[in-house]
C-alpha positions as CSV (number, residue, x, y, z in Angstrom):
1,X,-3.1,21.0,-0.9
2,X,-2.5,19.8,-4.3
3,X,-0.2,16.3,-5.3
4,X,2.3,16.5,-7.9
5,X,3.8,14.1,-10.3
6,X,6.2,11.6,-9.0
7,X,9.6,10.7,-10.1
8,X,10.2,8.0,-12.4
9,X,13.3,5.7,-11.8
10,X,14.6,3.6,-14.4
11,X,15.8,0.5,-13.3
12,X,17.0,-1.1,-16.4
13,X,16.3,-3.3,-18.8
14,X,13.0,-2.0,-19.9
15,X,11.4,-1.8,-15.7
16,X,10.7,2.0,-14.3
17,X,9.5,2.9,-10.8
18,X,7.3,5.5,-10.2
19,X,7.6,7.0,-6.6
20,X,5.4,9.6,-5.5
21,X,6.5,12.9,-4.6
22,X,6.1,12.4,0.0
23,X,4.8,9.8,2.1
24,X,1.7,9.5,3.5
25,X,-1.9,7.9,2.9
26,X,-2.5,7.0,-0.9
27,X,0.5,7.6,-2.3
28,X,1.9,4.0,-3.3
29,X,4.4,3.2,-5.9
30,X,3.8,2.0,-9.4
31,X,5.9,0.2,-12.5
32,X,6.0,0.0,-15.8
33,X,7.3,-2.5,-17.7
34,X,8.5,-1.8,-21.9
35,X,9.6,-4.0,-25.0
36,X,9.2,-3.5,-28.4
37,X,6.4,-5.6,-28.3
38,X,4.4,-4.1,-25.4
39,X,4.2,-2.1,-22.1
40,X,2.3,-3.4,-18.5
41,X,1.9,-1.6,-15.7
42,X,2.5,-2.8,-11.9
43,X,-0.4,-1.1,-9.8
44,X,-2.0,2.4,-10.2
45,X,-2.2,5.8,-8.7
46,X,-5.1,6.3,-6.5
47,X,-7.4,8.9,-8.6
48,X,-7.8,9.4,-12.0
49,X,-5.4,13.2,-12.0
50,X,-2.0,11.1,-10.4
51,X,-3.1,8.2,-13.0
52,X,-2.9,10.4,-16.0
53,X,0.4,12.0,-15.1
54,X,1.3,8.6,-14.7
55,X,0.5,7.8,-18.1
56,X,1.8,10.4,-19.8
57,X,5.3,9.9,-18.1
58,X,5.3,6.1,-18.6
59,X,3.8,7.4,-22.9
60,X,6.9,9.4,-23.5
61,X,9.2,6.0,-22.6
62,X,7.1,3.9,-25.2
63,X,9.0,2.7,-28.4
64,X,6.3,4.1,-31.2
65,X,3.4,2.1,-31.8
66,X,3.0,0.1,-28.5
67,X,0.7,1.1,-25.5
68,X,0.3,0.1,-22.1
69,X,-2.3,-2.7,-22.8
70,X,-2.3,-5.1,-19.0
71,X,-2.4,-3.9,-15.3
72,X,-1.2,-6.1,-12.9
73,X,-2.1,-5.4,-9.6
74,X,-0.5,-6.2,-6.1
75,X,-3.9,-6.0,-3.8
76,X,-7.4,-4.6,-4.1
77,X,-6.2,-1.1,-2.4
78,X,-8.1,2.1,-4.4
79,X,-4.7,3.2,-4.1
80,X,-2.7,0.5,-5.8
81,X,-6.0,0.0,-8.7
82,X,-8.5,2.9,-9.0
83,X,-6.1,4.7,-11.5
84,X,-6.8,2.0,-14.0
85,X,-9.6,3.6,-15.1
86,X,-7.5,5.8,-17.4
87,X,-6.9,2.5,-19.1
88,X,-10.1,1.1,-20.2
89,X,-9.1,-1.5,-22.7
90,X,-6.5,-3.1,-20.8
91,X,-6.7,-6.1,-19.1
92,X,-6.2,-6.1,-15.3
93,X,-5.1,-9.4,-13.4
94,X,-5.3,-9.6,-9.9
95,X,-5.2,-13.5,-7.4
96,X,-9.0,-14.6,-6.9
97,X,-8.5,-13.6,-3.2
98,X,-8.8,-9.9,-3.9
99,X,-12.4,-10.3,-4.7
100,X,-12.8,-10.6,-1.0
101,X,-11.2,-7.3,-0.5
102,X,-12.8,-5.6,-2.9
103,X,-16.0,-5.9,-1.6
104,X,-15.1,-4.8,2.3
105,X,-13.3,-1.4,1.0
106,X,-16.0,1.5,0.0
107,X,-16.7,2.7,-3.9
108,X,-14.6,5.3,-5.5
109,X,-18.0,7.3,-5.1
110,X,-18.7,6.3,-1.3
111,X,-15.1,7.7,-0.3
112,X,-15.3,10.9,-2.4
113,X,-18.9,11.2,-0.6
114,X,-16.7,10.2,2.9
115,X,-14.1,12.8,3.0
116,X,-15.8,15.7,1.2
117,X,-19.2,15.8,3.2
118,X,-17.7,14.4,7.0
119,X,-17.6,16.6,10.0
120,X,-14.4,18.4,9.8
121,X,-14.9,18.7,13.8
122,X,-15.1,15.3,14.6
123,X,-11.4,13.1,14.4
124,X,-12.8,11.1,11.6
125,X,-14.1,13.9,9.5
126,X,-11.1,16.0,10.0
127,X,-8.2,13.0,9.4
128,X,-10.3,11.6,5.9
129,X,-10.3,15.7,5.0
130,X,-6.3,16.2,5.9
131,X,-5.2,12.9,4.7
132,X,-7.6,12.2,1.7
133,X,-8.8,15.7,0.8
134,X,-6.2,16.1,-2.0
135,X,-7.4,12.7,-4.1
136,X,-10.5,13.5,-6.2
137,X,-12.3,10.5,-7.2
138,X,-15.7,12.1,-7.8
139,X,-15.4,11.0,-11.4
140,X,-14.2,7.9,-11.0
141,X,-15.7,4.5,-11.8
142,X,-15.4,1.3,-9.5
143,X,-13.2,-1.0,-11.4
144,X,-13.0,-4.5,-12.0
145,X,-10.2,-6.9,-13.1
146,X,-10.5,-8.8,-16.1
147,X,-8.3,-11.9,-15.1
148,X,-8.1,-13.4,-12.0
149,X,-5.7,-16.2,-10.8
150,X,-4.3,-18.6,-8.7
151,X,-0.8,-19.9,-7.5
152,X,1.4,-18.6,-10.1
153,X,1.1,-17.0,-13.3
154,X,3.8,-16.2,-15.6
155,X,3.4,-13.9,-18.4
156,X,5.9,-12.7,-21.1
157,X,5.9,-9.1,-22.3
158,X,9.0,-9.4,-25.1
159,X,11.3,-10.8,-24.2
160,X,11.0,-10.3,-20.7
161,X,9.0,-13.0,-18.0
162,X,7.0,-11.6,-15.6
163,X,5.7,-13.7,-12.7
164,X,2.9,-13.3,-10.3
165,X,2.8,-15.2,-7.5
166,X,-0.2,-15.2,-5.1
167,X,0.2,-14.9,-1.4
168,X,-1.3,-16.0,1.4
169,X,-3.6,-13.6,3.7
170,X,-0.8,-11.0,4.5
171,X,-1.4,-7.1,4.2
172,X,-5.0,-8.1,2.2
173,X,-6.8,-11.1,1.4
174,X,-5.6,-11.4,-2.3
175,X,-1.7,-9.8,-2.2
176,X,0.8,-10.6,-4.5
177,X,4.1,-10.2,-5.8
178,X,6.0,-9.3,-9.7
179,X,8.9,-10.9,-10.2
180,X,10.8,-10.0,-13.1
181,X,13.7,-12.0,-13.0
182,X,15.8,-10.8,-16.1
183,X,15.6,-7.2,-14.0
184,X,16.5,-9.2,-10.4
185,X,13.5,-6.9,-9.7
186,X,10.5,-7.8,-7.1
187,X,7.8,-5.5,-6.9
188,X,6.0,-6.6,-3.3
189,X,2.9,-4.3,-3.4
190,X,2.3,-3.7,0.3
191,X,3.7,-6.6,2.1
192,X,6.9,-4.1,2.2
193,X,6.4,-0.7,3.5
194,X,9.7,0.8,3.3
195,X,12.1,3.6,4.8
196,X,15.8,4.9,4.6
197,X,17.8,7.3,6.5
198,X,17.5,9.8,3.2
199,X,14.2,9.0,2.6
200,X,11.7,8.2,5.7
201,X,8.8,6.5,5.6
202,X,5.8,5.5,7.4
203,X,4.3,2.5,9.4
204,X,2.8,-0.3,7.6
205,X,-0.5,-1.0,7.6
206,X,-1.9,-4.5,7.2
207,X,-6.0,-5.0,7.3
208,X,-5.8,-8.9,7.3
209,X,-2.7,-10.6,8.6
210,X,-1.6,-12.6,10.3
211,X,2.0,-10.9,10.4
212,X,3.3,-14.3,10.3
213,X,2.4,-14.3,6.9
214,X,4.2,-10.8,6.2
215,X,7.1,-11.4,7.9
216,X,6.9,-15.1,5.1
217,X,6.0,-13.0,2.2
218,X,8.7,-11.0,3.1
219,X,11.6,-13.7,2.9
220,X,9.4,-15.2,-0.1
221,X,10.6,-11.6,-1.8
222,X,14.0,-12.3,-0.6
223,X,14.2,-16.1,-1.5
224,X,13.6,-15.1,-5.3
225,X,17.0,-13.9,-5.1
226,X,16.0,-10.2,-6.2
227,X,18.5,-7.3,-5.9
228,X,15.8,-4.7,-6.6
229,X,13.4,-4.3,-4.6
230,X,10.4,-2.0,-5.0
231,X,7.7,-1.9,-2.1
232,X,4.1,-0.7,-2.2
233,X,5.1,2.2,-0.2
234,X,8.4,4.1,0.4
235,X,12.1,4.2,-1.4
236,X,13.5,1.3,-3.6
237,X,15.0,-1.3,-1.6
238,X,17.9,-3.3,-1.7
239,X,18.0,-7.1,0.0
240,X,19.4,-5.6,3.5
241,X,16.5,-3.1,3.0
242,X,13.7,-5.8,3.5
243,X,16.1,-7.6,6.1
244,X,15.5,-4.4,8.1
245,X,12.0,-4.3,7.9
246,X,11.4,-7.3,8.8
247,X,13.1,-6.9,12.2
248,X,9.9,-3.8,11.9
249,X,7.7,-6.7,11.7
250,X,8.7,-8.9,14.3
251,X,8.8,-5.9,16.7
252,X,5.0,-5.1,16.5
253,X,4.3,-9.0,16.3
254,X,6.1,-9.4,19.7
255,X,4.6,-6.7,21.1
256,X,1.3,-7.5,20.2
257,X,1.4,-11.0,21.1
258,X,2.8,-9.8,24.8
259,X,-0.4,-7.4,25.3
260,X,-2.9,-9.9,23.8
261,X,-1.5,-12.6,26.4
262,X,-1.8,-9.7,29.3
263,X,-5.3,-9.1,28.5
264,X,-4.8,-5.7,27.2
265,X,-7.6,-4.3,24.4
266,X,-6.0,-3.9,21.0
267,X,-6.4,0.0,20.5
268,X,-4.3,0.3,23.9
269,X,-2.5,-2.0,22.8
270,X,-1.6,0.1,19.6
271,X,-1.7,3.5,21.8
272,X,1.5,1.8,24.2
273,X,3.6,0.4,21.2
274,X,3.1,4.4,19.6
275,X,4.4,5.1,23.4
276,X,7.4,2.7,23.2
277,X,8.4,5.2,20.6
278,X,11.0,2.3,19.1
279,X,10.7,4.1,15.6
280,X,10.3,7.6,15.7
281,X,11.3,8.4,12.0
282,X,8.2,6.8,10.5
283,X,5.0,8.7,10.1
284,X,1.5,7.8,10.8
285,X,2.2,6.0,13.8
286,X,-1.8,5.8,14.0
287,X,-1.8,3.1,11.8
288,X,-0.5,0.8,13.9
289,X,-4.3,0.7,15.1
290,X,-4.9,-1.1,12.0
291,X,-2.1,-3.9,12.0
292,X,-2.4,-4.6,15.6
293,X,-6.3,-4.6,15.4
294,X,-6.2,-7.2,12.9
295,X,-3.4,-9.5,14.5
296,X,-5.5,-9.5,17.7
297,X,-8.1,-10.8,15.2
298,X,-5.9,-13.4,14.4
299,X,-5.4,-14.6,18.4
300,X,-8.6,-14.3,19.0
301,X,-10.9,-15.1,16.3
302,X,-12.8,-11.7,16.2
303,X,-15.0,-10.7,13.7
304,X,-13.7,-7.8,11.3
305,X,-15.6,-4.2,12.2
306,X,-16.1,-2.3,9.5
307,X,-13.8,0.1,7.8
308,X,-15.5,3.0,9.2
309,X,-15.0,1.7,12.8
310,X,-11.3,1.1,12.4
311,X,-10.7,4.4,10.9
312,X,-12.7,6.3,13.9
313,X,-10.0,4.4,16.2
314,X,-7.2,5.4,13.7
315,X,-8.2,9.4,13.7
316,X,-9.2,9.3,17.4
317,X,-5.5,8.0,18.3
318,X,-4.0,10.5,15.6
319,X,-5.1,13.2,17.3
320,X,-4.3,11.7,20.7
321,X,-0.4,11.4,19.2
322,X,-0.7,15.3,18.0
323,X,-1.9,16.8,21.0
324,X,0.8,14.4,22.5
325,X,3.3,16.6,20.8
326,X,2.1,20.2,21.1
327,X,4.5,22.5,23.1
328,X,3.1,23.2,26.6
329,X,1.0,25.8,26.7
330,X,0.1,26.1,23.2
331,X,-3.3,24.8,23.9
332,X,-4.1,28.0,25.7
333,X,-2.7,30.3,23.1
């Protein structure tokens, strides 16, 4: 299975989204910002092919002479960075936070070595392959921001202002947002995963927490008074659109909070909100291993596990879900 190119949305005044062709793992939205004077992007594709489709599309909307020189990105994610590699001169800024993240997720060269050589007959060698197989990072270099921040930054690219504002522990350690307010544009990076009736999505996934802090980074996104809103994941949004997911939030914060005060273990805690079925138009319900893992983390103290241990639970409870869902019968076939 191969990825193609996304679509690219203008959204006026110089700001494009670029929105990958489906949902699923990896495939996160990026900007570009243009003036006379200069071009940024906001985040990356996740391997170095989607990155240079990327930057050929956002090339042909240059003005003559000016090149996409700074990378701003929303969170250490390979999915919202790797892809500056295809940039090597420009400067990428990222909050001082995301150092912390960079170091718990593996190289580009550890994951290639992760999904190509696993056990396609365990649950975690056979999710990396189906959900990860089509990225190809076997080429591509770990990379490293230039500038690192904290607070606020503002920038100008032209005429345009362009401010970062770093957020507290939310999705990562080291999120934050782009506010561009002569577009009334936000981009959120992955504080917003997003879905709409024409154009489903699927559940967020949020390694640190707590959700307290998502639901706040959420309104924070609304509070800038934004019209345009542009999550990490998913369609554009408008100011209802992030209203709605944050009643998504505060749905698997409840329910978390009610298991944890039950005594109930996080992964079956995850496995009954999938069973609740409350949103059965998003995909990857598996995920929710992740976001209530690390809010439990947050009640409780816990140490993080590693990556590797998180995902096991994530692919073991996928294909728990899947065989959920096969027609009777169809096992014996």
């Amino acid at each position: 299975m191969s990825i193609t190119g996304g679509d690219v949305v203008d959204l006026g005044r110089g700001l494009y989204a670029w929105l990958p062709p489906k949902r699923g793992w990896g495939l996160a939205n990026c900007g570009l910002l243009v003036s006379p004077r200069g071009a940024l992007w906001i985040d990356t594709p996740y391997d170095r092919t989607l990155a240079g489709r990327f930057l050929a599309e956002s090339s042909a909307l240059l003005p003559h002479g000016v090149s996409v020189d700074r990378v701003i990105v929303t969170h250490a994610n390979g999915d919202h960075f790797w892809g500056a590699g295809v940039l090597p001169d420009a400067e990428i800024i990222a909050t001082r936070e995301a150092r912390e993240h960079i170091h718990y997720e593996p190289t580009p060269q550890q994951q290639h070595a992760l999904v190509t050589g696993g056990d396609r007959k365990s649950p975690l060698g056979d999710y990396l392959a189906r959900h990860f197989g089509p990225f190809d990072w076997s080429g591509t270099e770990p990379v490293h921001p230039t500038t690192y921040f904290t607070g606020e930054l503002e920038l100008t690219l032209g005429e345009y202002p362009v401010r970062l504002t770093a957020l507290p522990s939310a999705h990562t350690t080291g999120d934050l947002m782009v506010h561009l307010p002569e577009q009334k544009a936000v981009f959120s990076g992955d504080v917003i995963f997003s879905s709409t009736a024409a154009r489903p999505g699927d559940h967020a996934v949020h390694w640190a927490g707590p959700l307290d802090n998502v639901i706040a980074a959420c309104e924070q996104v609304l509070a800038t008074g934004a019209e345009t809103i542009v999550p990490g994941h998913g369609p554009v949004l408008d100011r209802a659109g992030v209203r709605e997911h944050i009643v998504y939030l505060e749905y698997v914060r409840e329910r978390a909070h009610a298991f944890h005060t039950a005594g109930v273990p996080a992964l079956e805690a995850a496995r009954r909100v999938i069973g609740e079925g409350r949103y059965p138009e998003l995909g990857l319900p598996e995920r929710l291993v992740v976001t209530i893992g690390s809010e439990y983390r947050q009640l409780d103290g816990s140490e993080l596990p590693g990556v590797l241990q998180v995902m096991t639970d994530v692919a073991v409870v996928a294909r728990e879900v899947e065989q959920s869902r096969e027609p009777v019968g169809t096992a014996e076939q």
